[in-house]
LUMTI-967582 format. One record per residue (C-alpha): residue in three letters; x, y, z. Coordinates in steps of 0.5 Angstrom, whole numbers, plus 2048, in hexadecimal, padded with zeros to 3 digits. Layout:
<rs>
ALAXYZ;...
</rs>
This chain:
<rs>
UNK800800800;UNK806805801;UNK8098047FB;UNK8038047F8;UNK80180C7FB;UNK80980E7F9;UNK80880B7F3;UNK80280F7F2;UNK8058157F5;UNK8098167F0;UNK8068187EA;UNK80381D7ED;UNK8098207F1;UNK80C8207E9;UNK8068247E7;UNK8068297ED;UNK80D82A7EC;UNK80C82B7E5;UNK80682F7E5;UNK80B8357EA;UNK8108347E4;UNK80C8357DF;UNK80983B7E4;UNK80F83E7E6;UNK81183E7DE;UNK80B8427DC;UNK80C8487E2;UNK8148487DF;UNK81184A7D9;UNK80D8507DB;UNK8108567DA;UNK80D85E7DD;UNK80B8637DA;UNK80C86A7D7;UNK8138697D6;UNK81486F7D3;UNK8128727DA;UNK8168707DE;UNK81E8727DF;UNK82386D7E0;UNK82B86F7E3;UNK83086B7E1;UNK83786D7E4;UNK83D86B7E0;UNK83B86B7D9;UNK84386C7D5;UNK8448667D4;UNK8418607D5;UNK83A85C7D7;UNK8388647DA;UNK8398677D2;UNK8368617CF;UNK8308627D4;UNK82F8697D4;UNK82E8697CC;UNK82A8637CD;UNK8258657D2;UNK82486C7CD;UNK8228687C7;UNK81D8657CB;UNK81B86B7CE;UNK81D86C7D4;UNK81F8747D6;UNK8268727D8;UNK82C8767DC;UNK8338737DB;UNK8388757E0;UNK8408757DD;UNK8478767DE;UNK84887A7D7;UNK84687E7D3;UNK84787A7CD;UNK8428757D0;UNK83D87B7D1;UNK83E87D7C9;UNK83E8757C7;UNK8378747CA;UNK83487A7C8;UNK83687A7C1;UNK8338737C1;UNK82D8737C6;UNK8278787C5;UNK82687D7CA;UNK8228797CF;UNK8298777D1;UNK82D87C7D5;UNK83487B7D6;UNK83887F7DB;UNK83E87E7DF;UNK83E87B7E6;UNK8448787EB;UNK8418737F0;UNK8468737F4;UNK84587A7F5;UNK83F87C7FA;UNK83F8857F6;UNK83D8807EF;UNK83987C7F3;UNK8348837F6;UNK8368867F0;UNK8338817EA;UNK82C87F7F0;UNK82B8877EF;UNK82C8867E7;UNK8278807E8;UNK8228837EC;UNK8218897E9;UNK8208857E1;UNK81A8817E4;UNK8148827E3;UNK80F8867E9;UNK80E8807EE;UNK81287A7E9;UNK8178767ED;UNK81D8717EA;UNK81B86C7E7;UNK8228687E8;UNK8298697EA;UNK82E8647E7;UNK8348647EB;UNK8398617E6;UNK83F8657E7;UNK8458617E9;UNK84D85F7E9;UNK85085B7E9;UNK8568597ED;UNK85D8577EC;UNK85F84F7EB;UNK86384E7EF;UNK86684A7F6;UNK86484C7FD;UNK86A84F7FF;UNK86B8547F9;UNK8648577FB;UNK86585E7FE;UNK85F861802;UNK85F8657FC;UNK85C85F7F7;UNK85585D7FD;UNK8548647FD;UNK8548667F5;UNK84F8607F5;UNK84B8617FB;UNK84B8697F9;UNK8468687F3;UNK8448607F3;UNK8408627FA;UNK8418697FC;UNK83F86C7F6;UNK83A8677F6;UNK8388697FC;UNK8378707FC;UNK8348717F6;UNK82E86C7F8;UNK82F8707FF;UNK82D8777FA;UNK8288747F5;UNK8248707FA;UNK81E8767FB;UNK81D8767F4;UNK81D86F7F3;UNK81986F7F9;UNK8148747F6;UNK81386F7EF;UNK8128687F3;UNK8188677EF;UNK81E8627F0;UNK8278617F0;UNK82A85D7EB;UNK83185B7EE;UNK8378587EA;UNK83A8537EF;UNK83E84D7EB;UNK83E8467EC;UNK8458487F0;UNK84184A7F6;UNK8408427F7;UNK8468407F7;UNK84E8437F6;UNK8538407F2;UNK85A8417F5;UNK85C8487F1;UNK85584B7F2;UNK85584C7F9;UNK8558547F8;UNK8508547F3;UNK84C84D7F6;UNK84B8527FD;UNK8488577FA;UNK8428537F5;UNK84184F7FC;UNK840856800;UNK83B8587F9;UNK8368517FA;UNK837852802;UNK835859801;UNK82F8577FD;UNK82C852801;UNK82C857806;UNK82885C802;UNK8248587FE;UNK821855806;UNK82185D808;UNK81E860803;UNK81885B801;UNK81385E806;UNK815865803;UNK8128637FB;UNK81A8627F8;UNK81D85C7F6;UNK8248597F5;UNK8268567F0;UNK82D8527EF;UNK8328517E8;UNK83784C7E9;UNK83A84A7E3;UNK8408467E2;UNK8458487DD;UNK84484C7D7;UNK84984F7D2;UNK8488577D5;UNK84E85B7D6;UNK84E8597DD;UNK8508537DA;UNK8568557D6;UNK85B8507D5;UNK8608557D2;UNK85D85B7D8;UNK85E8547DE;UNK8648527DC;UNK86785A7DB;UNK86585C7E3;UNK8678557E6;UNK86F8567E3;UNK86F85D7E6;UNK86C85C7EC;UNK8708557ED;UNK87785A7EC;UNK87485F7F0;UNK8758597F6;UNK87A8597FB;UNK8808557F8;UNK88084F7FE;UNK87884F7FC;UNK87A84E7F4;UNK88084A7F5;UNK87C8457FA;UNK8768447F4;UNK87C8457EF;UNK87C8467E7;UNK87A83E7E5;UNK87483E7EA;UNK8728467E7;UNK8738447E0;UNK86F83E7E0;UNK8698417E4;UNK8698477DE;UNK8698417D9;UNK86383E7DD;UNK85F8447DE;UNK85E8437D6;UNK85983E7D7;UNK8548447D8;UNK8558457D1;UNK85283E7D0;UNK84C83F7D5;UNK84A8447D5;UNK8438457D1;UNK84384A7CC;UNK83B84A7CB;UNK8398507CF;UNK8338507CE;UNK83284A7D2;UNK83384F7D8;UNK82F8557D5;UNK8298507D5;UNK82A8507DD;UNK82A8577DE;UNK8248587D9;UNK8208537DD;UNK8228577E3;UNK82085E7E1;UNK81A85C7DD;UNK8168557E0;UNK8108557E3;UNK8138507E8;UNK81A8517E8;UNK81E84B7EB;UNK82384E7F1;UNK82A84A7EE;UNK82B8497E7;UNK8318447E6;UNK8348447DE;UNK8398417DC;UNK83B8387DC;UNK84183B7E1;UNK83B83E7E5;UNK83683A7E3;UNK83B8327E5;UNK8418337E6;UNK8418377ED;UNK83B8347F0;UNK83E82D7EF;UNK8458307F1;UNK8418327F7;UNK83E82B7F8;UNK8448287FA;UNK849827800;UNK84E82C800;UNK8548297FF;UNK8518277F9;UNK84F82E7F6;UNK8558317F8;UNK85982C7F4;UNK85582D7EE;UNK8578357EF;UNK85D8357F0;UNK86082E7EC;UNK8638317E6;UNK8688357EB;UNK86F8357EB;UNK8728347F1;UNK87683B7F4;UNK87C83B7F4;UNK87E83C7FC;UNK8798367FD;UNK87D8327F8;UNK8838357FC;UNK881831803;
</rs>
């Protein structure tokens, strides 16, 4: 008898758990309204999933302010977008650029309009290097726009996003779930993104804004770069002091440099794949709050972070060189 009640439970469990797929699929399909109503900020937007983003969301309709780092930025897209997209200079690390573009924003909104959305998408990377070769400096460059600019923009733009019910995109990364051995700078700060989301998504939901998190796996950006990679990982390792270089010394250095070439070959050059996520996030009824993309972000990490430990960490770490003061003793 009990095996026949399990076996009848079965399809029906299948057909429930079907239905709430089919359900859950439905409502992702459903879009808002009136995009031409709403206004959307998206900071760093030089280069990158922020310029592809800002142009986008103006073809669809959306009234865009795109903040950059340079003036050509601002003609590029001004030139190529129509003038639902506003351009305009802006610093995250800097709270005077901060003030000075939310009174810009403001003052730009129709009476009694809110944001929409803010894009946090500004972001470094840091050095690829070895612990020892870090100086303070390498964490707080990071930490200065990763998650302090992330959060004092959000800080100066939440009245308004409050105004429109609206919600927070942040760009985090599959690397704020786990830490390669030369990341750690760059690791600490996407650790600090998905912490600092987590808590706001929980502050805010009571208040009508919704927090939503990118984390993608490596795409071909110029974060990415090996050429850019490889040129600050020789400066900044011949910036070390001599016992740190003779310790790692030049075979060891060498063959991390020729290793980093394996971002060239991972690295997925189909952008769009990330744009889709951020679209979803800005333009969704029902919005998910974590998007992954990417067969690193979607796979290879979370089988990483199934296994023990020891293994994991033999995986990052098992093209490695031996250096050559542990080779010494």
């Amino acid at each position: 008898m009990m095996f026949s009640t399990i076996n009848d439970l079965i399809p029906a469990a299948l057909a429930v758990i079907s239905i709430y797929l089919l359900l859950q699929w439905y409502l992702r399909t459903l879009t808002v309204k009136e995009f031409n109503q709403k206004y959307v900020l998206v900071t760093g937007c030089d280069t990158g999933f922020g310029y592809l983003l800002a142009k986008q969301l103006d073809v669809l309709g959306f009234n865009v302010f795109a903040t950059c780092l340079t003036k050509e930025a601002i003609s590029d897209l001004h030139a190529i977008c129509t003038k639902r997209l506003e351009a305009f200079l802006m610093d995250v690390t800097k709270k005077e650029d901060i003030e000075r573009i939310e009174k810009f924003v403001r003052s730009r909104l129709p009476k009694d309009t809110g944001l929409w959305a803010l894009v946090n998408n500004a972001g470094v990377m840091s050095t690829l290097l070895f612990p020892d070769c870090y100086s303070r400096k390498h964490y707080t460059e990071v930490m200065d726009v990763n998650v302090y600019g992330m959060i004092d923009v959000t800080t100066a733009f939440l009245p308004l996003l409050r105004m429109s019910k609206g919600r927070i995109v942040n760009v985090s990364s599959v690397l704020g779930k786990i830490t390669p051995p030369v990341f750690i700078p760059y690791c600490i700060s996407k650790h600090a993104v998905e912490a600092y989301s987590n808590g706001l998504r929980c502050s805010l939901k009571l208040q009508n804004v919704t927090v939503h998190i990118i984390e993608p796996g490596c795409f071909m950006t110029n974060l990415t770069s090996y050429e850019i990679i490889e040129n600050r990982s020789r400066q900044d390792f011949a910036a070390a002091s001599i016992d740190v270089q003779q310790f790692y010394g030049n075979k060891f250095f060498e063959s991390f440099i020729s290793n980093l070439r394996i971002i060239n070959t991972v690295a997925d050059t189909n952008l769009q794949r990330v744009l889709s996520c951020h679209l979803h996030a800005i333009s969704a009824r029902y919005p998910k709050y974590r998007y992954r993309t990417g067969y690193d972000a979607t796979i290879i990490i979370p089988l990483l972070r199934m296994f023990p430990v020891w293994l994991s960490d033999k995986i990052l770490t098992y093209n490695y060189e031996i250096p050559a003061g542990v080779k010494k003793h």
